[in-house]
C-alpha positions as CSV (number, residue, x, y, z in Angstrom):
1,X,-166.6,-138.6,14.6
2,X,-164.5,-141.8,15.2
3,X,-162.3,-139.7,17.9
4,X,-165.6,-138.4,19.6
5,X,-167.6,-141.9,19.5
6,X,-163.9,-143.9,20.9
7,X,-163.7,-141.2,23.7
8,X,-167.2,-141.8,24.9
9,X,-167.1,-146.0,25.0
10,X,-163.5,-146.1,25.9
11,X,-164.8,-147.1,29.5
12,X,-167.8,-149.6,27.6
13,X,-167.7,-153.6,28.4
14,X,-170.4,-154.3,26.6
15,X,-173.6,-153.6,24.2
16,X,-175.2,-152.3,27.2
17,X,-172.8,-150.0,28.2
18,X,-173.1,-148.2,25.2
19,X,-176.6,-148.3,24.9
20,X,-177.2,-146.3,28.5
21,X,-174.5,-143.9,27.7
22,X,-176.6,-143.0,24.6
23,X,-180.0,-143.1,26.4
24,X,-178.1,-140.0,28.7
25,X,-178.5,-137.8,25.5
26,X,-182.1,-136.5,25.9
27,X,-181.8,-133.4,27.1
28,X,-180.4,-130.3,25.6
29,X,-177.3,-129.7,28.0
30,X,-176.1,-133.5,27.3
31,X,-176.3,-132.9,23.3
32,X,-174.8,-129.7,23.9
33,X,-171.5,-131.1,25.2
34,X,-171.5,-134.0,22.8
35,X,-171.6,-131.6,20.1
36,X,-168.5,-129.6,21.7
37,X,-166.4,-132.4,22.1
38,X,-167.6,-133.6,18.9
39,X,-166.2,-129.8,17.2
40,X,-163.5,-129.7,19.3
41,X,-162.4,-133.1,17.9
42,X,-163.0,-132.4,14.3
43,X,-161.2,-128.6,14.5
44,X,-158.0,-130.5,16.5
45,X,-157.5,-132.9,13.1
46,X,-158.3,-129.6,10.9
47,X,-155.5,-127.9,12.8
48,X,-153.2,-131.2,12.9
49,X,-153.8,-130.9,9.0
50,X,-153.1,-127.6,8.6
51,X,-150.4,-126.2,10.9
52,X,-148.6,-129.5,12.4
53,X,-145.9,-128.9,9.4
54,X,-145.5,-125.5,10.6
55,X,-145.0,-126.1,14.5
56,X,-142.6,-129.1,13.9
57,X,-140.4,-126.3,11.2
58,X,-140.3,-124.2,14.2
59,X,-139.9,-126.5,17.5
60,X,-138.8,-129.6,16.4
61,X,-141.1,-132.8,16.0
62,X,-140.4,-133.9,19.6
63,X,-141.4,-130.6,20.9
64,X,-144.6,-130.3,18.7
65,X,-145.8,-133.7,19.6
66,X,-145.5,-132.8,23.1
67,X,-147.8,-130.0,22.7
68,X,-150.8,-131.9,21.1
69,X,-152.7,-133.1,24.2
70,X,-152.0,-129.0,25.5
71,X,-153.3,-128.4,21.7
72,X,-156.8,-130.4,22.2
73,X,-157.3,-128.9,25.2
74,X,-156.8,-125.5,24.2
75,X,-159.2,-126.3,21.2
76,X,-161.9,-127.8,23.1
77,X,-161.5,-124.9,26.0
78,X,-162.6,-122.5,23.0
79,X,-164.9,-124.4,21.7
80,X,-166.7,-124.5,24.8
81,X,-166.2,-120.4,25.2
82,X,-168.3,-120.4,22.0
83,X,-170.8,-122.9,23.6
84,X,-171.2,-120.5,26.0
85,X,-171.5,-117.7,23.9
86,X,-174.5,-119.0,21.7
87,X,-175.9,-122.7,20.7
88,X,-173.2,-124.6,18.6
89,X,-176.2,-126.6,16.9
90,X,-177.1,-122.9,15.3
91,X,-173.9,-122.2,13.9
92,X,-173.9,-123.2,10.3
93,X,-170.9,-125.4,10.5
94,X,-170.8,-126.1,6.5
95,X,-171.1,-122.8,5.6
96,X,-169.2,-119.2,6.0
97,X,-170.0,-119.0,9.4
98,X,-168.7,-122.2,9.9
99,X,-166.0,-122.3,8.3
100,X,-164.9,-118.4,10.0
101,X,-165.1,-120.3,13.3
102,X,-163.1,-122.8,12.8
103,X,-160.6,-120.6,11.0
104,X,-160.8,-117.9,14.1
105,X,-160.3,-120.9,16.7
106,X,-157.3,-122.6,14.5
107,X,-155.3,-119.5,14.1
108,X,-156.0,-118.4,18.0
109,X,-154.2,-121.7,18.9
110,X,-151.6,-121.5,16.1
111,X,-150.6,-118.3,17.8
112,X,-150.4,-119.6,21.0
113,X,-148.0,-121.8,20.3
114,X,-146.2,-120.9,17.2
């Protein structure tokens, strides 16, 4: 959440700022892609977590770090293929079908650059 809130008020001066980006969020295609980005940013650290060990044994920690931005991107591209697909805000993030998405869209990017 901390990723996802510092992303949207990177460009905020003020109190005010804020407050109008957040009054943008009322209708459905607005909470839609805060809610990707928001996944998108929570599956990147998962993946960080649970396969940065693995890429640096592999490539080298130069190399890996050099694929991280390509590694969000990729995340948050598939994220959005599932926004797409169906309304994130129905998936049952805290449950099985949550936790097999994140899973599938982990291992998709571990592939790709394993």
């Amino acid at each position: 959440m901390d990723e996802t809130l510092r992303e949207l008020t990177q460009d905020s001066e003020s109190f005010q700022d804020i407050e109008a980006l957040f009054a943008t969020f009322v209708d459905i295609a607005a909470i839609e892609a805060l809610l990707e980005r928001f996944f998108g940013n929570y599956i990147y650290e998962r993946f960080i977590r649970s396969f940065y060990g693995q890429l640096k044994q592999r490539h080298g920690a130069d190399k890996t770090k050099s694929f991280l931005d390509s590694i969000k991107e990729c995340i948050r591209a598939l994220v959005e293929r599932q926004r797409t697909r169906g309304d994130l805000s129905e998936v049952q993030w805290n449950g099985a079908q949550g936790s097999a998405l994140v899973r599938d869209i982990m291992e998709r990017v571990f592939a790709i650059f394993a």
